[in-house]
C-alpha positions, 0 to 999 in steps of 0.5 A: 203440090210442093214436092220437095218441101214434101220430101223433107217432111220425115226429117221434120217428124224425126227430130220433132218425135226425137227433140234432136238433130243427132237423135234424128239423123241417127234414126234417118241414117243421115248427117246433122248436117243433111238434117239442119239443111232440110229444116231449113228448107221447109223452114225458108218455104214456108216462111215460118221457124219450126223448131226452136233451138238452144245449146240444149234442147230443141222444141216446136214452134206453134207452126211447127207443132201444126204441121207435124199434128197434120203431116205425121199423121198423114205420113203414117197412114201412107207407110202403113198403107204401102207397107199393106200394098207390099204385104199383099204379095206374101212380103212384110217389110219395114223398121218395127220399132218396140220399146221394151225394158232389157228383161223383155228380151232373154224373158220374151223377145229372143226367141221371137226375133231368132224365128222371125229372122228367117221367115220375114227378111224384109222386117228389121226390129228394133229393140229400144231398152228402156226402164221408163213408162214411155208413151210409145205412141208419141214417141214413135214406137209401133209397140211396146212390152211391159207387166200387163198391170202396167198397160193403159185400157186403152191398148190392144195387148198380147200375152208374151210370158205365161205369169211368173213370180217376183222372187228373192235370191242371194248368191250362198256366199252371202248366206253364209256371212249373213243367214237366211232372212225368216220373215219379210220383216228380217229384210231390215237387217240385210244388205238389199240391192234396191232399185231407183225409179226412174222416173220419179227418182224414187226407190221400188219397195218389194212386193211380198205376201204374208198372212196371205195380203199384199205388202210392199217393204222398204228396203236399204243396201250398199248398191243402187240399180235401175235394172233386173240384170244388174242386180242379178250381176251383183247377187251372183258377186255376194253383195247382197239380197236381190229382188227379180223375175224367176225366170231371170233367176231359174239357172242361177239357182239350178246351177247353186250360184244363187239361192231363194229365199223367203219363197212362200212371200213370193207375188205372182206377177201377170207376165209380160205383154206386147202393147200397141193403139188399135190401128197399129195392128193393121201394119203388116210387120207388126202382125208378122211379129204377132203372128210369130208370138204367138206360133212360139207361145202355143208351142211351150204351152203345148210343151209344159202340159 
């Protein structure tokens, strides 16, 4: 067995997971400079590039796509299992990497993180933001969070938020310049803050309800975001009509800086899940992390009754 090749293999799952000496020397909490030479290593003793480079891209030789198909694999369930061996001894530890869009963390992810802090000292989170729908599973994530409409079947989930609606707010300054909207239809007439897919580069038509179906409506504004809080921020500064979670928008509104409107058009939206592939809940920092999720889940469902 060669051990040093075998001590390198990390490296070579990282940059093939991240297509990037930076990214993955970042992650590794190494220099490019260690990372370049560890490729090279593996690279000398087997006799074959793994990585084909650019100025701009990286990308996977046929050899080096075969042995991260057989190492990362491998690797994975010898972490997860000396991560269970460790487990055993009451101590879950480990790097628990989710991807999750911002919202996630003020509607969900906040107090989860706060309460295992104390309690898991052993288990780092990272939060990985991202608007996109990523497969976490080739890129590397434990677990993700997003709508539970938006989760393949094949995924195990656990429910983060009870659901809430999708709502429509603009701050009364821009009420007053401009009037309430009285029927989705009047929407044409105002300035929408729309939102850009970001991975079709399309825009999001809004969901609303009326004469009791579903209608999607395209909208048209002055300002163009990827993201809920950055249209929350624009609302609160009058520049047009916003389309968010309630649960984002719930003190704006109780402090007066935002109004509702159209709110018998609202949808109702599922709420948000953690997802994760089935074998990944054996790994004890993940089921730290579900644990605590759902302790703090029982609790404010105890508390709205």
């Amino acid at each position: 067995m060669d051990r040093d090749l075998i001590s390198h293999l990390p490296v070579i799952i990282a940059v093939a997971r991240r297509r990037s000496f930076a990214a993955a020397a970042s992650e590794l909490g190494l220099t490019p400079s260690a990372v370049s030479h560890a490729i090279r290593f593996v690279e000398e003793r087997i006799g074959q590039p793994l990585f084909a480079r650019t100025t701009r891209s990286v990308s996977l030789t046929e050899a080096g796509e075969a042995l991260v198909a057989t190492a990362g694999p491998a690797l994975q369930d010898i972490g997860d299992r000396l991560e269970r061996i460790r487990a055993a001894k009451g101590r879950p530890s480990g790097l628990l990497r989710i991807n999750a869009p911002r919202l996630a963390l003020p509607l969900a992810l906040t107090p989860i993180l706060a309460a295992m802090a104390p309690r898991y000292p052993d288990v780092s989170v990272e939060i990985f933001s991202d608007e996109r729908m990523t497969d976490i599973v080739g890129e590397g994530f434990d677990a993700g969070v997003r709508l539970g409409e938006m989760i393949a079947q094949d995924m195990v989930t656990v429910r983060l938020t009870p659901p809430f609606r999708a709502i429509i707010v603009a701050s009364p300054d821009y009420i007053g310049r401009h009037g309430r909207p009285r029927t989705p239809a009047d929407l044409a007439s105002h300035n929408c803050i729309g939102y850009r897919l970001i991975r079709s580069q399309g825009f999001y038509r809004w969901d609303l309800m009326e004469n009791g179906k579903d209608i999607s409506i395209e909208t048209r504004g002055s300002a163009i975001v990827t993201e809920s809080h950055s249209a929350l921020e624009l609302a609160r500064a009058g520049v047009g009509l916003a389309y968010l979670f309630e649960p984002l928008a719930r003190e704006d509104i109780a402090a007066g800086r935002l109004v509702q409107v159209l709110a018998h058009h609202a949808v109702e939206e599922p709420g948000l899940f953690l997802y994760f592939p089935r074998r990944a809940a054996l790994a004890p920092k993940l089921r730290a992390f579900i644990d605590t999720a759902q302790e703090l889940t029982r609790t404010a469902s105890r508390k709205r009754r």
